[in-house]
C-alpha positions in Angstrom: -158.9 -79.0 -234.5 -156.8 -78.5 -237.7 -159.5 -77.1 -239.6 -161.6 -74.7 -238.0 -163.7 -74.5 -241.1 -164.4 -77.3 -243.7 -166.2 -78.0 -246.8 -167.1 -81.9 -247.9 -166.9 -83.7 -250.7 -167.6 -87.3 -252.0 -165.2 -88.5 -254.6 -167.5 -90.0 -257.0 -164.3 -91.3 -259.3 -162.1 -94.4 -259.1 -159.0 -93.3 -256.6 -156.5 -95.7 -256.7 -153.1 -93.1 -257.3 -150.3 -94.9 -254.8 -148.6 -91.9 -252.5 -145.6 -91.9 -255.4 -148.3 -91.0 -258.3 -149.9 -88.6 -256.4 -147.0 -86.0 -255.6 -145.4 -86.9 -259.5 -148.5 -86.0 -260.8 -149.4 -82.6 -258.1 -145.6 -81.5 -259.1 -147.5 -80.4 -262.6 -148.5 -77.4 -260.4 -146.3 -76.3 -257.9 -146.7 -72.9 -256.6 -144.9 -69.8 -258.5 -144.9 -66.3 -257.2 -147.1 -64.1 -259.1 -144.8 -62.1 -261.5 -145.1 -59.2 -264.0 -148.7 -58.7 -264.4 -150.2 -61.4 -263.4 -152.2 -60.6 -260.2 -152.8 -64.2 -258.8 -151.4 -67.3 -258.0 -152.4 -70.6 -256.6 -150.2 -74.1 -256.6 -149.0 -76.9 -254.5 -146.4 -76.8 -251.5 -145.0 -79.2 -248.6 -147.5 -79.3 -246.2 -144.8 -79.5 -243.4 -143.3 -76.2 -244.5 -140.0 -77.5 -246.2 -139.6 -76.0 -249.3 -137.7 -79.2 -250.4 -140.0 -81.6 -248.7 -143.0 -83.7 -250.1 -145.7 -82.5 -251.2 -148.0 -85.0 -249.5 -148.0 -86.2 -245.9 -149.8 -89.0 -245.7 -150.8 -90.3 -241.8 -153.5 -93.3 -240.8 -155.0 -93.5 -244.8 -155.5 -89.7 -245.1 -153.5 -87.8 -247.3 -152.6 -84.2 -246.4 -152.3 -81.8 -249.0 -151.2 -77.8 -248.9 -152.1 -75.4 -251.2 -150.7 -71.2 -251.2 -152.6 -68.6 -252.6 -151.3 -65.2 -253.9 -153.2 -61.8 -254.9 -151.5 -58.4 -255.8 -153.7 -56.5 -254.0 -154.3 -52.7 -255.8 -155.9 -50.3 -253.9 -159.3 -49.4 -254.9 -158.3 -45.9 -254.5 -154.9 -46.1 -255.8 -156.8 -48.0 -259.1 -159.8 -44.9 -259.2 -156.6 -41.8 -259.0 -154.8 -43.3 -261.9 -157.8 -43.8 -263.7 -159.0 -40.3 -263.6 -155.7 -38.9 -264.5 -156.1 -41.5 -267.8 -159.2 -40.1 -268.5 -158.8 -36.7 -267.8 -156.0 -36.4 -269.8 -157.9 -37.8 -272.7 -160.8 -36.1 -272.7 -158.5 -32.9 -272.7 -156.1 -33.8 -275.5 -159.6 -34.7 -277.6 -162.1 -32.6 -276.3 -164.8 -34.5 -275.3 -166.4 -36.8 -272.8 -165.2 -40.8 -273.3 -167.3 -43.7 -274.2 -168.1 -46.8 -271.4 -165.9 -49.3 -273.6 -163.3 -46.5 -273.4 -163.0 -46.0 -269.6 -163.6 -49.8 -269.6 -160.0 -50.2 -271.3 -158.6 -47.3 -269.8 -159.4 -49.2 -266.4 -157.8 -52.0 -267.3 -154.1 -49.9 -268.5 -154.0 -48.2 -265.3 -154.4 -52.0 -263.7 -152.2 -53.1 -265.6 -149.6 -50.9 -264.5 -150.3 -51.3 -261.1 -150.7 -54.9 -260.7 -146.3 -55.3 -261.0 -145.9 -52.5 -258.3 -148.7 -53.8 -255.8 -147.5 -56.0 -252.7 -148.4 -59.3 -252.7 -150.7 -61.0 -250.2 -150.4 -65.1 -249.6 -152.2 -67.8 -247.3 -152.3 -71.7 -247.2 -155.1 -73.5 -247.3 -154.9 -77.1 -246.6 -157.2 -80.2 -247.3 -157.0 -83.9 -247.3 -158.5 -86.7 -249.2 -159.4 -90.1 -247.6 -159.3 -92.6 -250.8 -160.9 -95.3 -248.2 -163.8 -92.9 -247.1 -164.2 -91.3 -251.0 -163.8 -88.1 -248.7 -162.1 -84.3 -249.9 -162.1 -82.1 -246.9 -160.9 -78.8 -247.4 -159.9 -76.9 -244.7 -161.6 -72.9 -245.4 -164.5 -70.5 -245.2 -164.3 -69.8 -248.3 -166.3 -71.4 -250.8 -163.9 -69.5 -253.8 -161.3 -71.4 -251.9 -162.5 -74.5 -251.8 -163.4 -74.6 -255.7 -159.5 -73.2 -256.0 -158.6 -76.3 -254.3 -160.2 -78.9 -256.6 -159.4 -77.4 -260.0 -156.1 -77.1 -258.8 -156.7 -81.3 -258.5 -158.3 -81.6 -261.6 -155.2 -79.5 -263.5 -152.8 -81.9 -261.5 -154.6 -85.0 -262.0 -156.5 -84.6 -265.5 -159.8 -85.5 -263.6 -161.2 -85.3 -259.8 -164.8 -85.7 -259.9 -166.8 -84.7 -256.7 -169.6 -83.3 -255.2 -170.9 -81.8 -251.9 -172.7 -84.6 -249.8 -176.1 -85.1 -251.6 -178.5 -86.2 -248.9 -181.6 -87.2 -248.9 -183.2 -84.2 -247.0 -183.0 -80.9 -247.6 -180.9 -79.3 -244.8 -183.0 -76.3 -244.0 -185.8 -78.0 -243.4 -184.1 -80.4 -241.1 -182.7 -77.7 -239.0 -186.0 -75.5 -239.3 -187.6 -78.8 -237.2 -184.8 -79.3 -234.7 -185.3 -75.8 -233.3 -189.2 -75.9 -233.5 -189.4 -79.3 -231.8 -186.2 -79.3 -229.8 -185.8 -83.1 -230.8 -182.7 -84.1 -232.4 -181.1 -87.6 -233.3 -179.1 -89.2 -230.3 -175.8 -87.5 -229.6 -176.5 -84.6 -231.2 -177.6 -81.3 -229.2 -178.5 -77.8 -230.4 -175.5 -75.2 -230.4 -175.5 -71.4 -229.5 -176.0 -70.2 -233.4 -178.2 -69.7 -236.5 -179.3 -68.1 -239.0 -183.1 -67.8 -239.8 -184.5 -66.3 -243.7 -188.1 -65.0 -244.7 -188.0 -66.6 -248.0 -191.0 -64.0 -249.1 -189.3 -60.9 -248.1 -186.0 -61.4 -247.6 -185.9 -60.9 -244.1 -183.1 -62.3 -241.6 -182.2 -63.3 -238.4 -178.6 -63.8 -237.3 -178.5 -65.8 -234.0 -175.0 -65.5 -232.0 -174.6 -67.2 -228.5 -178.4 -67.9 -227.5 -180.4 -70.2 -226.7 -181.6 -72.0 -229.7 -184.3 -73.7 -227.7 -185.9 -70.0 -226.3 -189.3 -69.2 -227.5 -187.8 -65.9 -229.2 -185.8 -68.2 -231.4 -188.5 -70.5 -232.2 -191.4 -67.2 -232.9 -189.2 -66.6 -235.5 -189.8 -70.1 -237.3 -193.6 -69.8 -235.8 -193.6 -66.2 -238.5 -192.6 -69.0 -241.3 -189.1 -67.9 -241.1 -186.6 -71.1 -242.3 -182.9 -72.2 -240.4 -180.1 -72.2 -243.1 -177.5 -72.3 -240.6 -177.4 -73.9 -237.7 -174.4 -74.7 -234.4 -174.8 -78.2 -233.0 -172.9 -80.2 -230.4 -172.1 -83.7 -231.0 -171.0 -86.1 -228.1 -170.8 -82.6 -226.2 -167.4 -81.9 -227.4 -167.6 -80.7 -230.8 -169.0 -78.0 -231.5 -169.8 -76.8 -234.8 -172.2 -74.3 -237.3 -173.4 -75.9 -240.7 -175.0 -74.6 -243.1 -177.7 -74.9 -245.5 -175.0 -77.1 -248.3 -172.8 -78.7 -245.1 -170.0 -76.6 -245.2 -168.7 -76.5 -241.4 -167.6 -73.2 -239.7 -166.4 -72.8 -236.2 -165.3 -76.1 -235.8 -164.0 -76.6 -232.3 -163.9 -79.9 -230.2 -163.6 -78.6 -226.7 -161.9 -81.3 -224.6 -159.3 -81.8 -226.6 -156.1 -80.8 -224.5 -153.6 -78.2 -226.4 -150.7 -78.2 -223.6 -148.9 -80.9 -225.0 -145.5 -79.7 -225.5 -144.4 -80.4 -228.8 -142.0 -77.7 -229.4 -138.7 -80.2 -230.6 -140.9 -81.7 -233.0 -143.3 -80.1 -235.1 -144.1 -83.0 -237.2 -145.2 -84.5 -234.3 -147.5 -82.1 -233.6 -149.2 -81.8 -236.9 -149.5 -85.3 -237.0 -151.5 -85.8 -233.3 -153.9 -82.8 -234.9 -154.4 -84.2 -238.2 -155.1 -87.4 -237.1 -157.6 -86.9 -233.8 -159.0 -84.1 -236.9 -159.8 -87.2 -239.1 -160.8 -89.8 -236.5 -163.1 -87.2 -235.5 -164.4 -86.6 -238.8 -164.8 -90.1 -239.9 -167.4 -90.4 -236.7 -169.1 -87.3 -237.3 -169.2 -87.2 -240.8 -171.8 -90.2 -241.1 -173.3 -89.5 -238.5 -174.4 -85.7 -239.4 -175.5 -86.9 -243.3 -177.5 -89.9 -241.1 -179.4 -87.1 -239.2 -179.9 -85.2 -242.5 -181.8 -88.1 -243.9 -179.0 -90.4 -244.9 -176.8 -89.9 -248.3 -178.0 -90.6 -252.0 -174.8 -92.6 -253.0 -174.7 -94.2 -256.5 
């Protein structure tokens, strides 16, 4: 797959930008370098890697889109020496201990003068949106990521209303009764994973490569512990973890055949993966928010 990790959303606004309004309007924020002291940096670039190319590559009704991310990264040790030798010299020159506000903005001068100096750190994080389907899929772990993502929409756009699926059951308790029953909805078959919370104490239970279906699993939702995330196989090829708000992790469709030589042509490549990615989506999408009780769409 692509995406080995995806959040969902429903677009919940008209869509109807052609593919020429789109990449006019995402050129409002192109990616720029952080610079000076600015520590961050998030904007649009081609998703095929050209710095001159488009910044949209649209295949089979889905519209790919790539975003870079930058951070200065300052040491948290490197920030704590100059900070001490900022305070230490005050507190010598005026002879006595400094205030919380004080070392507060004393903190932020010694970032300040860091922040220009400190290496930068970049990744791309890509996503696509499926006007047909009102889907955004965003291709991360991160949920800080994904929200990156849309506002930097929004800024392009002037507006990109969405939300994560809103279905009609909550989540937790769905997966709580697949493990304790074993019964799940046709094609669907419990995974190797999940994670299990005492909502009274606290307590957890992280669940790697086991049987979900063992009596040790299901004692722990016997002690009134919940599921908030749970691996499932669907079709018994893809395997996946959601969790309690449907954000995917470990997304990996295990018959799909990666020797396909596509070394003189990379688009070619990109374009086979994004498009078995969103043919498999488009099945498995309705089909997971069906087993979670169907979606409240309005």
């Amino acid at each position: 797959m692509l995406f080995k990790n995806a959040y969902i959303y429903r677009i919940t606004s008209r869509y109807d930008l052609s593919s020429e309004e789109l990449e006019q309007q995402l050129e409002k924020c192109l990616f720029k370098p952080c610079s000076g002291i600015r520590p961050s940096s998030f904007g649009w670039v081609p998703p095929l890697g050209d710095p001159e190319g488009s910044l949209i590559h649209e295949v089979s009704l889905s519209i790919l889109l790539c975003a870079r991310r930058e951070d200065k990264i300052v040491p948290a040790s490197a920030l704590a020496d100059v900070l001490a030798e900022k305070v230490d010299r005050v507190e010598q020159l005026e002879g006595r201990k400094i205030r919380a506000k004080e070392k507060q903005r004393l903190k932020e001068d010694a970032m300040a003068e860091l922040v220009p100096r400190a290496l930068p750190r970049s990744k791309q994080i890509q996503g696509y949106i499926n006007p047909a389907d009102k889907l955004l899929v965003v291709g991360t772990s991160s949920a800080q990521e994904a929200e990156l993502f849309i506002n930097c929409l929004r800024e392009s756009l002037g507006s990109f209303a969405v939300v994560p699926p809103q279905v009609k059951s909550k989540p937790s308790d769905i997966y709580t009764h697949w493990i304790n029953t074993r019964k799940l909805p046709e094609n669907f078959s419990l995974g190797d994973a999940c994670d299990l919370v005492d909502l009274e104490d606290g307590a957890t239970v992280t669940c790697r490569k086991q049987d979900l279906a063992s009596q040790e699993v299901r004692s722990h939702i016997e002690a009134g512990k919940i599921c908030t995330k749970i691996g499932l196989r669907w079709h018994g090829d893809l395997s996946v973890t959601v969790d309690k708000d449907i954000a995917l992790k470990q997304i990996k469709v295990e018959s799909s055949d990666d020797s396909t030589d596509y070394d003189d042509d990379p688009i070619a490549e990109l374009d086979a993966a994004f498009v078995n990615m969103t043919l498999e989506f488009a099945r498995f999408l309705p089909a997971l928010f069906s087993a979670l009780g169907g979606e409240n769409r309005h």
